[in-house]
N, C-alpha and C positions, 0 to 999 in steps of 0.2 A: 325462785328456782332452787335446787335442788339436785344431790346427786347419791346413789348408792354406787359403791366397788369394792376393791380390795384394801382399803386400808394403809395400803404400800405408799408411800415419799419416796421418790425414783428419787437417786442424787446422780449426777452427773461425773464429769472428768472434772469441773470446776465444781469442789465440793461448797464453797459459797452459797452458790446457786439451785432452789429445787427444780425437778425439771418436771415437765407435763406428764402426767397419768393418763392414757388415755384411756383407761377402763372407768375412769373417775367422771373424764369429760363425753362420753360416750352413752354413760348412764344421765344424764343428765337430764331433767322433765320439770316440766312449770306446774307450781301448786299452790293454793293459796288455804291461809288461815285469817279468822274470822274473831272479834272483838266487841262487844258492846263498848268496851270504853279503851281507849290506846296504851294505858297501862296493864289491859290485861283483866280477867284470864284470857289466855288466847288459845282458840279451838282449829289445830292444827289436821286436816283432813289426811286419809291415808291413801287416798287414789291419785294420782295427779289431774290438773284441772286440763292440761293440754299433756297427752303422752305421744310418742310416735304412732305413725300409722304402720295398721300389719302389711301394706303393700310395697313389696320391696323396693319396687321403683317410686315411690314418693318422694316426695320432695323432702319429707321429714320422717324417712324412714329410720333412720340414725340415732339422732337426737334430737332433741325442742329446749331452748333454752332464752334467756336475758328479754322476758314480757313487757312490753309497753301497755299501758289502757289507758284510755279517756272516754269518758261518758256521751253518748252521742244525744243530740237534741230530742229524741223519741224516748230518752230515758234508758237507753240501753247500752249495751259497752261493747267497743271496739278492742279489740285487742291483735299488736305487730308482735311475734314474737321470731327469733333468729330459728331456722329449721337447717339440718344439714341431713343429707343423703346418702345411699351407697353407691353411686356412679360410678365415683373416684375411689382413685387406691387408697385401703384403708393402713392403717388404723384412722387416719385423718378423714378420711371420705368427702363429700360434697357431690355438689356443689354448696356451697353456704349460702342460703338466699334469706327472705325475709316471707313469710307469709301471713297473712290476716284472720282474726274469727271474730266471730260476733254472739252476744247474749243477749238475755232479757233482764240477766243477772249478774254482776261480778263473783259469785260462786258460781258460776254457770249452769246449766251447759253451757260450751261454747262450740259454736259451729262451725267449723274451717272452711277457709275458700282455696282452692287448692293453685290457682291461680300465684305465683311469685311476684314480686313486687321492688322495687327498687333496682331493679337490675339494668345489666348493663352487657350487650352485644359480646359474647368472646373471654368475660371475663367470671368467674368461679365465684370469686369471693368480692364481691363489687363495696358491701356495706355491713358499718355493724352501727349497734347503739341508740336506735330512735328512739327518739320522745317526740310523742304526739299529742297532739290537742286540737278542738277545736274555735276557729273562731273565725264571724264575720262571714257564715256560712259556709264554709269549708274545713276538711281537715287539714292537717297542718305537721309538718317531719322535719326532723332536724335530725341531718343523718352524718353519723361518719363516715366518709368516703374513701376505699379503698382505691388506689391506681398503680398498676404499675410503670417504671419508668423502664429507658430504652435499657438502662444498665443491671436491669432484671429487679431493682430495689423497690419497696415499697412506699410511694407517698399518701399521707393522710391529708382531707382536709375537713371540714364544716361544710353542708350544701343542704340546700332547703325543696323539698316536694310538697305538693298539695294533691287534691281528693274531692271531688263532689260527696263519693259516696264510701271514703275510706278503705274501699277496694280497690278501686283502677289507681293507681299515683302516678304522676308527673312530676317531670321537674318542675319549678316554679317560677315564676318571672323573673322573679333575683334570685339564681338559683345559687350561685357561691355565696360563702357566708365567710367564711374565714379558712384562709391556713396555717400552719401552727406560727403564725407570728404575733403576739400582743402587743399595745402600746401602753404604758405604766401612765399614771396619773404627770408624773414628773418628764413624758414625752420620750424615755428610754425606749427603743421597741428589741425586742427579743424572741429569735423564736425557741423553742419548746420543743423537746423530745417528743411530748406528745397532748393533745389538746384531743378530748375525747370526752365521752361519758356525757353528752348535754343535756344542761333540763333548765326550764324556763322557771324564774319567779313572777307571780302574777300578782297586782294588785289594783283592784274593782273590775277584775276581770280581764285586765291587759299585761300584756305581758313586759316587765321594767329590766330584770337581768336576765343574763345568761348567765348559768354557773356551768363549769367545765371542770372535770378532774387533768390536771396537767404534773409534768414532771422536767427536771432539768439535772443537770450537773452542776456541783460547787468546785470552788478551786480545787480539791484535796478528789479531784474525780468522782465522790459519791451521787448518787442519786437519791436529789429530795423530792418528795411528791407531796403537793396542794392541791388545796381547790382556787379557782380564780373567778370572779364576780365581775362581768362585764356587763357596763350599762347599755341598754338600746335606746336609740333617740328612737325619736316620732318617725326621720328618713326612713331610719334601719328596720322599722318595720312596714314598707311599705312592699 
């Protein structure tokens, strides 16, 4: 992903702090570049691979941004990527949903389904962050879940959808997966400003951790942000 704007770092009343561009986040579009070998050269395309659509009522008339893919068993690629709308009062717009496309290629084309996905009755901004995969005949989502609570705040947590055909999603049998609370090796449990960003490590094809980008506070108030490496038993992936 990717973004053209003004160049501008809005600073705030808290000059610490940058604040959002939204001419930055607004311009935003998924594009991929291409490599015989991973150090490079790498052949950066000039069109995006998914842009907004010209129809003002779309779902991703706005922006297209933060792309998932995994390869589908026909050889071809799926791709979740985050789309946001003009519905809603801008500059923010929405609704934020999630929509799906599919190639025969990871340069594509890629085909949209116009259909939303992961959503949720009532609420705007339901998810962000998937990472998908397949396995065991189905697709497979690990999604951040947005909720709001009675006291108007937002809670995040880990919840899990599946896919016959990477289109239609459900939740999943064990659909909660975690909320921001972990358990340390030494039995500490703590929870987390924020546990997000998931992606699976696989090896012989199954998948053994979870890595999450997370953040917290130290005594002296600042905030440190890691990554965190959680093992999945045999259960946890049932």
């Amino acid at each position: 992903m990717g973004n053209t704007g003004d160049g501008v770092v809005p600073i705030g009343e808290d000059k610490s702090k940058e604040q959002l561009n939204w001419v930055h986040r607004n311009n935003q579009r998924i594009g991929v570049a291409v490599a015989d070998n991973p150090n490079g050269p790498w052949e950066r395309f000039d069109k995006p691979l998914i842009d907004v659509s010209e129809d003002s009522l779309a779902m991703d008339a706005l922006m297209v941004s933060n792309p998932a893919v995994t390869q589908r068993p026909d050889g071809g690629f799926l791709m979740v990527y985050k789309a946001v709308g003009k519905k809603r009062k801008m500059p923010f717009g929405g609704p934020v949903v999630h929509l799906a496309a599919t190639s025969d290629s990871p340069a594509g084309p890629f085909v949209k389904h116009d259909e939303p996905i992961f959503v949720v009755d009532g609420v705007d901004f339901p998810a962000e962050d998937p990472y998908i995969w397949y396995q065991e005949g189905k697709y497979r989502a690990i999604v951040k879940s947005i909720e709001a609570t009675a006291d108007g705040k937002r809670m995040f947590s880990l919840v899990h959808y599946d896919s016959a055909d990477g289109i239609d999603w459900k939740p999943a049998k064990n659909y909660f997966i975690s909320d921001r609370t972990i358990e340390w090796e030494n039995g500490r449990k703590q929870q987390l400003l924020h546990l997000e960003r998931p992606q699976l490590y696989f090896e012989n094809g199954v998948p053994v951790t979870l890595l999450c980008a997370a953040d917290t506070l130290d005594e002296k108030g600042m905030r440190q942000t890691f990554n965190v490496q959680i093992p999945i038993t045999v259960e946890s992936q049932q």
